[in-house]
N, C-alpha and C positions, 0 to 999 in steps of 0.2 A: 504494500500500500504506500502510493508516495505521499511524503512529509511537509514535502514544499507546496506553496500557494502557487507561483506563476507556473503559466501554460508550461513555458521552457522547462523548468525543472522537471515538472511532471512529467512531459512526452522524455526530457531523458531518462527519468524512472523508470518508462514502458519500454526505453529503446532496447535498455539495460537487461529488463528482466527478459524482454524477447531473445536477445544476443544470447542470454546465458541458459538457453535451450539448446542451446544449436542449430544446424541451419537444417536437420533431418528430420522427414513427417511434416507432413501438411495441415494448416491452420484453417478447423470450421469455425465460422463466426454467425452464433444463433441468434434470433430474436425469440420474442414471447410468442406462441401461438394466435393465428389468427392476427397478424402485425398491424400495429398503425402506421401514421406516417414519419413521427418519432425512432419508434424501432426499425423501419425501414430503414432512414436515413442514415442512422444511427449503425447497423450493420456492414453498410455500404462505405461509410465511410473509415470505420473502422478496419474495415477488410481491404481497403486502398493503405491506411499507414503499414500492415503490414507488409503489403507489397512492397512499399517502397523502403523498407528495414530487409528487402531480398527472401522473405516468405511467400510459399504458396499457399495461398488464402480465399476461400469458398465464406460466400453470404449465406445461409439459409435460414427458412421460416416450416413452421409447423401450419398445421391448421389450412385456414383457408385467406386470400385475401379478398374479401366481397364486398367490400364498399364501393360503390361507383369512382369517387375521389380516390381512394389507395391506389384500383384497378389503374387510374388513368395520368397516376403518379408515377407508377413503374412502367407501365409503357413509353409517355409521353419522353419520361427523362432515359429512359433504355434501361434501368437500373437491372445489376447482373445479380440477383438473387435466382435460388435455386430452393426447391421445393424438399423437403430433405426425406425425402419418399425416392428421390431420380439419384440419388447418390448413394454411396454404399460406404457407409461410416466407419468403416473399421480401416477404412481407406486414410482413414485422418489421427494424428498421435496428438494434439493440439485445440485446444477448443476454448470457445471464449463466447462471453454471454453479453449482451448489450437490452439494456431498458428491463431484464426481468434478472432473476439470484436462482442459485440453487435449492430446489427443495418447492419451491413454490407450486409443481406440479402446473406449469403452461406454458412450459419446452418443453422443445426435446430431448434434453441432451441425454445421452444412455447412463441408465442405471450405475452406480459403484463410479463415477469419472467426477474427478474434482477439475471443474476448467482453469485454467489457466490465468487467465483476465475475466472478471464481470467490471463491467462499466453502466452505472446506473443512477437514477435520480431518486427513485426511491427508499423507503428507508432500512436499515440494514438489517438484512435478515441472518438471524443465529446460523441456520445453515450455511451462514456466507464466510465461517469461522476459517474454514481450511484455504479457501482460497488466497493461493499468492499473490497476484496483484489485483488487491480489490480497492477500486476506484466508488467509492456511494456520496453522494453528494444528496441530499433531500432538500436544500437549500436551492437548488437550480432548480428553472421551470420546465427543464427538457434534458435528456439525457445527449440528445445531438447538439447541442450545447457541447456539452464535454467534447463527446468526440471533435466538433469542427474546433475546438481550441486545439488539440493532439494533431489534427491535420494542418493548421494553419503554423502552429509549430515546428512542426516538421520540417517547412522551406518548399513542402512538394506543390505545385500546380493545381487549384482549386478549378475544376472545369466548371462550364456555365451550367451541365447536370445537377452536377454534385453541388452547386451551388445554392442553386435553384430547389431543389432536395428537401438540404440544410434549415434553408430559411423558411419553407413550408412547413417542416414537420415543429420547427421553433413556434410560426404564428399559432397552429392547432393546438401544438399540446401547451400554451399559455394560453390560449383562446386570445389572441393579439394583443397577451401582455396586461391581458386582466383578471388572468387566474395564475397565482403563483409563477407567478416571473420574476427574474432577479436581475441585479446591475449584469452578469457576465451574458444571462440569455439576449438583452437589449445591448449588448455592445457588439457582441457573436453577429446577432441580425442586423446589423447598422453597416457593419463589415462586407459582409458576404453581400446583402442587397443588391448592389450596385452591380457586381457581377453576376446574377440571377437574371433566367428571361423572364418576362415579365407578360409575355404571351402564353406561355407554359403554367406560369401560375393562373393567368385566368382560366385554362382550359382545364386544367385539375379539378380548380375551384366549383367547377361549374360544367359539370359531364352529364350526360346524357343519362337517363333512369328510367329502368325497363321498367314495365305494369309489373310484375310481381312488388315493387317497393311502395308503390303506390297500396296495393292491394296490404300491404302489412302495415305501411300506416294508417289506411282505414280499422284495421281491426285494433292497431294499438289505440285508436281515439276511442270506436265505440268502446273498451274494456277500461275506460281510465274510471279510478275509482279513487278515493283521497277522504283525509281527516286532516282535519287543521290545513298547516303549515306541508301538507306530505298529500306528493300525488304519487300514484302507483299506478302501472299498467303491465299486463301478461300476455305474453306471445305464445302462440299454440308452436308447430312446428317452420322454424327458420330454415332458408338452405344458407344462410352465412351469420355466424353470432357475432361479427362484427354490426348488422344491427343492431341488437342490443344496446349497447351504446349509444349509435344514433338517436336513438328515440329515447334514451335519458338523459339525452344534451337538448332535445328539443324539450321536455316536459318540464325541464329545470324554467325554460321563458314561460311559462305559463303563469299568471298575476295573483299573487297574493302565495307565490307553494318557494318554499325553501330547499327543500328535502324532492329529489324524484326518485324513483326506484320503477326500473323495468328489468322483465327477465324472458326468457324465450328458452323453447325445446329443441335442440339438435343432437340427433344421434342418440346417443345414455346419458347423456347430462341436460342440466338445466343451469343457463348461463344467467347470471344478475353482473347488471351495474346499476352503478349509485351514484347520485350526484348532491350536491348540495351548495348554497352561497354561503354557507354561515363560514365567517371566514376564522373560527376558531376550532372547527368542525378536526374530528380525525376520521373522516370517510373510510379509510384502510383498515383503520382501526375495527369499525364495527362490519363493514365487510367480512371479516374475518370470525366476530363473531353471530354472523348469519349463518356462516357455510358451515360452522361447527359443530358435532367432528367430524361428517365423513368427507367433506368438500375441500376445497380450496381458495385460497382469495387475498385478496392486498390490495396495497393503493397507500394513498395521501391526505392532504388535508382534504383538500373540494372532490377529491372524484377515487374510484374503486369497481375491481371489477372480482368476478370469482364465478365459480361453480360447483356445484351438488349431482352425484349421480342421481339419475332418471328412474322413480319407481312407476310403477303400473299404474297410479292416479296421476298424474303429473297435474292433471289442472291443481286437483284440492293441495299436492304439496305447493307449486306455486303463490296460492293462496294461503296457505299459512306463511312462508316466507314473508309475505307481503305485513302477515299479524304479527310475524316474529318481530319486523323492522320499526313496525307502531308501538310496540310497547319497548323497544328498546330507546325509543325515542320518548317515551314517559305520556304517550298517547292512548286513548281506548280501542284496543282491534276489531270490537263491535261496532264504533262506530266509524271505521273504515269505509264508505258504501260508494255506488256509483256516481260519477258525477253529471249531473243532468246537464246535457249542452245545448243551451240556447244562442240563439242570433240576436245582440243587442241593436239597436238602433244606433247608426250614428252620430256622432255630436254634431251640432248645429255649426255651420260655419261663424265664424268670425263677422258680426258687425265691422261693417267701413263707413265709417263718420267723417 
């Protein structure tokens, strides 16, 4: 774990402990399952400083990536990840985690292997004990943050991809610097900008959406249900749980709800995230104890994700999760109920006198 504050020391801390590997066996660099554009970025670019330290170095993701925006991230910018299904891992003596730790069950990485490098925003997990170079920063608003400090470090050639990447997955996962952002993410963005295309980010920003997205956010609206301060809403079966998410970043703008919680079925699990504005909030925190014991889950202060294996009811587990979250929030789970949605009228223009 390096000691020093500036980029520079650090990336020589990583040069250092990479060198003293040696140069045999090839280097996988994971993300968390089902990647955002964080971890994406974050992957990618980490897997380029190795390169340029003279390792052979693979990006891969678990899961699936289905958000229209992720999908049109990695195309648009060409980004060279790999599915870790199309490689053959024993292929690789070397392995390093970015935006997720060990133990947290949402990699891949094979059973009994202690990686090598995790580089991460979140906060430090016990399983993260053995690892030798472990980089956690919880302080930063984005783990690609970290990394484009280690690349801009380096001295090596930031392309307009990788650039453009960088500075995408920084705006989303700080929601543009109004969720848990810090001086290094706003200076990181300020940097790279400028070399970013700026065509490429509109086209990200704003991709094309089959009917099925449509079709699942009609079923997350008619299912929203809420008490107080807490909306909730439950997805039957998803073909990508990176919705999930989506639709608890949308239900957090909804007026007067602090707290959102949405969850969805894919495959044998049942996926939840959680959102929240309370900006004293540990989202991770009780994430963690939703999924508890037989699930999985983490996160931060505003946002957290996890999952619970899939029983035979899924809607009523669903629905208790949702009871679970209310009374951990010091709310009544009875009075959890639908939300009736009407169409208001609206405001009257402005008098010109």
């Amino acid at each position: 774990m390096p000691n020093s504050e500036s980029p520079a020391d650090r990336f020589a801390a990583l040069a250092a402990h990479v060198r003293s590997r040696g140069h045999a066996g090839r280097w996988l660099v994971l993300t968390h399952d089902h990647p955002d554009p964080d971890a994406l970025a974050s992957a990618v670019g980490l897997t380029k400083v190795l390169r340029g330290l003279g390792r052979r170095a693979t990006a891969a993701y678990g899961g699936i990536i289905g958000r229209a925006e992720n999908r049109e991230m990695v195309r648009a910018l060409k980004l060279r990840i790999s599915h870790v299904k199309s490689l053959q891992l024993n292929r690789f003596r070397h392995f390093a985690l970015v935006d997720t730790q060990p133990g947290t069950g949402n990699n891949q990485l094979p059973a009994g292997v202690v990686p090598e490098i995790v580089l991460d925003h979140h906060p430090r997990r016990l399983s993260s004990r053995a690892v030798p170079f472990l980089d956690v920063r919880p302080h930063y608003g984005a783990t690609a943050t970290m990394v484009a400090e280690y690349l801009l470090a380096s001295g090596m050639r930031v392309t307009a991809h990788e650039a453009t990447a960088l500075v995408y997955a920084i705006r989303t996962e700080t929601r543009d610097f109004g969720r848990e952002a810090s001086g290094p993410d706003k200076a990181v963005y300020d940097e790279l900008l400028p070399r970013a295309r700026k065509e490429d980010l509109a086209r990200i920003q704003h991709p094309r959406l089959p009917l099925s997205y449509f079709v699942l956010l009609r079923q997350a609206i008619d299912g929203l249900a809420g008490v107080d301060n807490l909306v909730v809403s439950h997805l039957s079966d998803v073909t990508q749980p990176d919705i999930v998410p989506e639709i608890a970043d949308l239900l957090l703008r909804l007026d007067g709800k602090t707290w959102s919680l949405c969850t969805g079925c894919h495959g044998d699990r049942i996926y939840l995230s959680l959102r929240t504005t309370k900006p004293r909030a540990d989202a991770g925190r009780l994430m963690r104890r939703l999924v508890s014991p037989s699930g999985r889950g983490g996160g931060h202060g505003s946002m957290a994700g996890g999952w619970v294996p899939r029983t035979a009811d899924a809607e009523r587990q669903q629905q208790r999760l949702g009871e679970r979250l209310a009374r951990a929030l010091r709310k009544d789970p009875q009075k959890l109920e639908p939300l009736r949605l009407t169409v208001e009228a609206p405001p009257a223009p402005p008098r010109i006198t």
